[in-house]
VEXDREN-2710 file (C-alpha; in Angstrom, 1 decimal):
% VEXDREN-2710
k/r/px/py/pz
1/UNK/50.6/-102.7/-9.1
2/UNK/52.4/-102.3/-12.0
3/UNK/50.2/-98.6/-13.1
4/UNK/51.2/-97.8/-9.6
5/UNK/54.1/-98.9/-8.6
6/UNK/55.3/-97.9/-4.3
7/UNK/58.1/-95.6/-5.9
8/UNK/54.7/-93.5/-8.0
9/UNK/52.9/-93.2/-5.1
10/UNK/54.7/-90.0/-3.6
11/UNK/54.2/-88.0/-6.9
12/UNK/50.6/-88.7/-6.3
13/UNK/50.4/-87.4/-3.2
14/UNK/52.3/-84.1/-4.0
15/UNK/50.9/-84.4/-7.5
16/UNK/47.1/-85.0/-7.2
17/UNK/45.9/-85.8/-3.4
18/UNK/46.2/-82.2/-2.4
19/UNK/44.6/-81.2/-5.8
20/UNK/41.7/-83.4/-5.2
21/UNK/41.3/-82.6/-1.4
22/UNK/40.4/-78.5/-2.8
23/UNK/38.1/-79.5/-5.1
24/UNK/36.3/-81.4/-3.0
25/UNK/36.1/-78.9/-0.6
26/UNK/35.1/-76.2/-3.0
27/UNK/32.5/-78.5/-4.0
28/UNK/30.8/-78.5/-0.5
29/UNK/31.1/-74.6/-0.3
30/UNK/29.8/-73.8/-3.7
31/UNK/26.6/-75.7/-5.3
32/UNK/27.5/-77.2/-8.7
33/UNK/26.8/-79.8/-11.2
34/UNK/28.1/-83.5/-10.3
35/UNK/31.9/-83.1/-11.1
36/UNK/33.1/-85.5/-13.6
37/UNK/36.3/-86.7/-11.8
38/UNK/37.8/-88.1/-15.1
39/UNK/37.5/-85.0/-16.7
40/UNK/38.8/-83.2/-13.9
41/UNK/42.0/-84.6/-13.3
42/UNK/43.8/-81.8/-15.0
43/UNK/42.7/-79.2/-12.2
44/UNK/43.3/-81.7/-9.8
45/UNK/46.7/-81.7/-10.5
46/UNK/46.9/-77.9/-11.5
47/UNK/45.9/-76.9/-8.0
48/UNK/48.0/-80.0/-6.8
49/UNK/51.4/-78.1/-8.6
50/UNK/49.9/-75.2/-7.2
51/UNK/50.1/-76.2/-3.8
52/UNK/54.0/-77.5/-4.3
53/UNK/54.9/-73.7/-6.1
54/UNK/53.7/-72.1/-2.9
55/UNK/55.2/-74.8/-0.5
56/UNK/58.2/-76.3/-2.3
57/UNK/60.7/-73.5/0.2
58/UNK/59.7/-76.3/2.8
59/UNK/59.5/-79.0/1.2
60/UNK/62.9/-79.9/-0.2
61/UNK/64.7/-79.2/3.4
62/UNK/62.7/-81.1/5.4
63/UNK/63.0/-84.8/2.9
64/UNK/67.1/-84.4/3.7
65/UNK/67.5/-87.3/5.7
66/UNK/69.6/-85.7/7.9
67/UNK/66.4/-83.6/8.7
68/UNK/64.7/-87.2/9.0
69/UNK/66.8/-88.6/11.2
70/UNK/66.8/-86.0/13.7
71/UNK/63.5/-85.0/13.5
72/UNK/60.8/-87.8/12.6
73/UNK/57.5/-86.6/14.1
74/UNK/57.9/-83.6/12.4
75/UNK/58.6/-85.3/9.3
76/UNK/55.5/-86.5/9.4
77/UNK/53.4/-83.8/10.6
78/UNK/54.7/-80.9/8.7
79/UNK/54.2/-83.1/5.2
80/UNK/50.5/-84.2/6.4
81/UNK/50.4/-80.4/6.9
82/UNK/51.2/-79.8/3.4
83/UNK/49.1/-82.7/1.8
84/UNK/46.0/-82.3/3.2
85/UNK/46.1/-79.4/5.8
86/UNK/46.7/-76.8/3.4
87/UNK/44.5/-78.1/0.3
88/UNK/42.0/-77.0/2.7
89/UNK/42.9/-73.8/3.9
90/UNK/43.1/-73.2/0.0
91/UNK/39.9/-73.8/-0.8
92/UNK/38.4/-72.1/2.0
93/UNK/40.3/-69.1/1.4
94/UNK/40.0/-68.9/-2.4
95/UNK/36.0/-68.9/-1.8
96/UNK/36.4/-65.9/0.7
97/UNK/38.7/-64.1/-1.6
98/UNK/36.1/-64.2/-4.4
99/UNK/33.2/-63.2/-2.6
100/UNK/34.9/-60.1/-1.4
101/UNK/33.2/-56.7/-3.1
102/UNK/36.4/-56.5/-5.1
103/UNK/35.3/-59.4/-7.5
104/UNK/31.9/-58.2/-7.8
105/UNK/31.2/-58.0/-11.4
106/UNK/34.5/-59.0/-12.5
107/UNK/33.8/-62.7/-12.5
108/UNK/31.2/-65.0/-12.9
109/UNK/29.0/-65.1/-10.0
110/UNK/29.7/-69.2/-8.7
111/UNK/26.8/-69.3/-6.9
112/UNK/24.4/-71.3/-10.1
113/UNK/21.3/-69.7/-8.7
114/UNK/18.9/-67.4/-6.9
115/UNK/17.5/-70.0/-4.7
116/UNK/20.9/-71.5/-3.5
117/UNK/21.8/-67.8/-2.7
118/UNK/19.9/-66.7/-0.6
119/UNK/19.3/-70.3/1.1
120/UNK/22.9/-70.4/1.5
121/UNK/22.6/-67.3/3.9
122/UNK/20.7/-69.3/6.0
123/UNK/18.6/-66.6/7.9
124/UNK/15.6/-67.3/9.9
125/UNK/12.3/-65.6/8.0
126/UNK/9.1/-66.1/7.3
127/UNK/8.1/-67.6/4.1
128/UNK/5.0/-67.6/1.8
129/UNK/4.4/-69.4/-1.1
130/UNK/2.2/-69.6/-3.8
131/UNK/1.9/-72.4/-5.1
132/UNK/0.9/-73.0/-9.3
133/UNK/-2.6/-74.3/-7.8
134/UNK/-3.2/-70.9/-6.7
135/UNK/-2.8/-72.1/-2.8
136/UNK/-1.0/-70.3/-0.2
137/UNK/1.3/-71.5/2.3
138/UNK/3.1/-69.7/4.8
139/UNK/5.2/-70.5/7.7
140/UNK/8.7/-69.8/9.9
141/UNK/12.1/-71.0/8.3
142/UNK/13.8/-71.2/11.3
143/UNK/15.1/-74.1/13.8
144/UNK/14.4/-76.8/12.1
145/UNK/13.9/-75.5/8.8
146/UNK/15.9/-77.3/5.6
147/UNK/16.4/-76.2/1.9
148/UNK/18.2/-78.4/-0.1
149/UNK/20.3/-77.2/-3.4
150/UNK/21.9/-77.6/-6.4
151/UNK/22.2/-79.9/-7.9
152/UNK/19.7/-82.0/-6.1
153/UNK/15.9/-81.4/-6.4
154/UNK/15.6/-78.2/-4.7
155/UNK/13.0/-78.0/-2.0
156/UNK/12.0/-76.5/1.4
157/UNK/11.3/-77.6/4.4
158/UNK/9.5/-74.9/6.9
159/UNK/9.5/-76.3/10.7
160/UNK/6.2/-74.6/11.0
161/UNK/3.3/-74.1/9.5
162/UNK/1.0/-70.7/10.0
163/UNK/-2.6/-69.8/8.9
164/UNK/-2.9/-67.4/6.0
165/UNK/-5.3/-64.8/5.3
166/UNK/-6.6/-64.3/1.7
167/UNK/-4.4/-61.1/1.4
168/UNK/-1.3/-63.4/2.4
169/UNK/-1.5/-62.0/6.0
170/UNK/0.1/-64.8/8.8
171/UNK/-2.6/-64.9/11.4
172/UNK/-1.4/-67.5/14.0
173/UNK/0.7/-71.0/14.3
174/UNK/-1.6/-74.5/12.7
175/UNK/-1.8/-76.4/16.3
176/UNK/0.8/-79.2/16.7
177/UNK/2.3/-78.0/13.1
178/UNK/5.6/-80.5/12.4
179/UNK/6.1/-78.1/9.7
180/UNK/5.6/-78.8/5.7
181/UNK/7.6/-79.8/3.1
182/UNK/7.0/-77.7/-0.2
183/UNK/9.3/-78.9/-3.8
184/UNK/10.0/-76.5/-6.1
185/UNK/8.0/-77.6/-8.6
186/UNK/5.1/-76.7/-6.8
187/UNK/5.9/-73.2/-6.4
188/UNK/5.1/-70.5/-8.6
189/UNK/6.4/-67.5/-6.2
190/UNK/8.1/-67.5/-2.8
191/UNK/8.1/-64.2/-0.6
192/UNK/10.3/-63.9/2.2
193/UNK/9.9/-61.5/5.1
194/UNK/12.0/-60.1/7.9
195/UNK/11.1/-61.6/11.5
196/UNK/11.4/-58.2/12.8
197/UNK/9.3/-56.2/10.2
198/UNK/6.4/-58.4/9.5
199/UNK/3.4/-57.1/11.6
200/UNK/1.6/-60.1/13.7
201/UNK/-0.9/-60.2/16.4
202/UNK/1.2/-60.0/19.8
203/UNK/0.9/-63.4/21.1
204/UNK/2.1/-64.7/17.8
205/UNK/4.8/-62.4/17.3
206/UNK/6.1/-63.8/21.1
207/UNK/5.7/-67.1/19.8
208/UNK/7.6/-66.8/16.5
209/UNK/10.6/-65.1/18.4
210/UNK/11.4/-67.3/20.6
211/UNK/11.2/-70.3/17.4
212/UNK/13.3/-68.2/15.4
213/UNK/16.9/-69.6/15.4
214/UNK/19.5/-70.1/12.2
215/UNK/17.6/-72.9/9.9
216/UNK/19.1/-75.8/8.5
217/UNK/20.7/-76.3/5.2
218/UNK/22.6/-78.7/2.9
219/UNK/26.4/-78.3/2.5
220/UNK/27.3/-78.3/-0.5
221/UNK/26.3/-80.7/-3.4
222/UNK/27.4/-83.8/-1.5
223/UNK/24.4/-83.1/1.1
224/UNK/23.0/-86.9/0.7
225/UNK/19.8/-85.6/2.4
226/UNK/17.6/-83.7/5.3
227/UNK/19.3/-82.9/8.2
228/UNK/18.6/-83.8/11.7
229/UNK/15.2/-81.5/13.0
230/UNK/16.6/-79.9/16.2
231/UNK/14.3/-81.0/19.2
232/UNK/12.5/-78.1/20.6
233/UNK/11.8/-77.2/24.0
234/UNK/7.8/-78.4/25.3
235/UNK/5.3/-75.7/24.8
236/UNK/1.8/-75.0/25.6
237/UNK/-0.6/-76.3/23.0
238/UNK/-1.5/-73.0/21.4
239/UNK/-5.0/-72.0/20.4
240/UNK/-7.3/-73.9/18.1
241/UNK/-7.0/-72.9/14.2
242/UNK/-6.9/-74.4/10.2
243/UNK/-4.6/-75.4/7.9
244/UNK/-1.9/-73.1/6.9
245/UNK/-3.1/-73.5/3.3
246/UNK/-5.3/-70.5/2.4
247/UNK/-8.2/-71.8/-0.3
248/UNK/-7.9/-75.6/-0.6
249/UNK/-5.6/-78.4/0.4
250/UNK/-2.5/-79.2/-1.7
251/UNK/-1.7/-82.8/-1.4
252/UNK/1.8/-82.2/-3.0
253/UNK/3.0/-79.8/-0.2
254/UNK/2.7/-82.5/2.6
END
C-alpha cells in the first residue's frame, strides 16, 4: 500500500478514473488499434484534468463539510456524477462533435477504414462478393447479419444466403439458408445494393422485405465476438434451388 496510500486514492479518482472511463468509451465508439494503457496514461490523465477545469465551480463547494454534513446523499451522487457520469457524456459528445460536416476535412478521418465505415452504419442491403477464387456469393445483410472490425479479423456474416446468376443477378433465397460466413481474406470485391433499388422476381422481393431489419455489428474494438442471431419468425419452406455460390463451391466461405 505504500505506492498507494488511502490519502492517494482521491487524486486518482479526480486525476485518472474519469480520464480512463473516456477513453474507454471512445474506444468502443471508434475502431482502433489495441491501446497500450502504459503508454496512455498521459491522456488518461489529460482528459482526467480536463474533466476537473470544466467541473471544479462544483466541486470545491460541495467537499465543505458543512455541505457534507447537511447534505450526504448528494455528496455522494453529485461526485459519482462527476467521476464517472460525465467521462461518459464526454466521450460521447466529443465523437458527435467531430463527425459533424464542420470537421470534414479538417481532421483526420478516426474511422481506420473503409470497411468499418460503412459497417458501422449498419444498414440492411444486399451483398455480393467475389471472392479471389473467382466465386460469387450473394445474400441479405440484415436481421441477423454481423461484421466484425478493426482491429479484429474483419469478416462478415450474411443471415442469408441467395442464388446468383452468372451476371451477379440474385435469383431467389438457398432453401433453409442459416446464412454464410465470408473472411476478408477471401474477398477480392464486395458490392452492396439498396433493398429498395435492386430489381428481384416479386415473390422474392416480398420475401426479402419482410427479412430486412438493422443487422448486427461489433461495438467497438472490445467486441470479444459474434453477436446473438435474432430468432426469426417460422416461415414456409420456400421453393427448391442451389447453392448461393455461382461457379463452384468455396470451402473457405462456410
Amino acid at each position: 500500500m505504500d505506492s498507494l496510500s488511502l490519502d492517494k486514492i482521491p487524486l486518482l479518482l479526480i486525476f485518472f478514473v474519469p480520464g480512463f472511463i473516456s477513453l474507454k468509451v471512445f474506444e468502443l465508439m471508434v475502431p482502433g488499434e489495441k491501446r497500450n494503457w502504459q503508454g496512455a496514461l498521459f491522456e488518461a490523465i489529460g482528459f482526467s484534468c480536463i474533466n476537473f477545469a470544466l467541473t471544479f465551480w462544483v466541486f470545491f463547494p460541495i467537499n465543505s463539510a458543512d455541505f457534507y454534513r447537511r447534505h450526504p446523499f448528494w455528496f455522494y451522487l453529485i461526485h459519482f456524477g462527476i467521476l464517472f457520469i460525465l467521462p461518459i457524456i464526454w466521450a460521447i459528445s466529443l465523437n458527435a462533435l467531430l463527425k459533424l460536416d464542420f470537421f470534414a476535412g479538417k481532421i483526420v478521418e478516426l474511422v481506420p477504414t473503409a470497411w468499418d465505415y460503412f459497417f458501422s452504419q449498419r444498414k440492411a442491403c444486399w451483398i455480393l462478393a467475389r471472392l479471389k477464387s473467382g466465386d460469387l456469393i450473394g445474400g441479405l445483410y440484415g436481421n441477423g447479419s454481423f461484421s466484425a472490425n478493426f482491429p479484429y479479423h474483419q469478416d462478415i456474416y450474411i443471415s442469408e444466403v441467395w442464388r446468383i446468376s452468372e451476371t451477379g443477378q440474385f435469383l431467389e433465397r438457398v432453401p433453409q439458408t442459416k446464412g454464410a460466413w465470408i473472411p476478408k481474406k477471401s474477398i477480392e470485391l464486395l458490392e452492396f445494393f439498396d433493398l429498395q433499388e435492386l430489381e428481384l422476381p416479386t415473390a422474392a422481393a416480398e420475401t426479402a422485405a419482410a427479412r430486412s431489419d438493422e443487422p448486427r455489428r461489433a461495438a467497438g474494438s472490445n467486441a470479444p465476438g459474434y453477436q446473438p442471431v435474432a430468432l426469426e419468425p417460422a416461415l414456409p419452406a420456400p421453393p427448391s434451388g442451389g447453392s448461393g455460390v455461382n461457379k463452384k463451391t468455396s470451402p473457405d466461405v462456410y
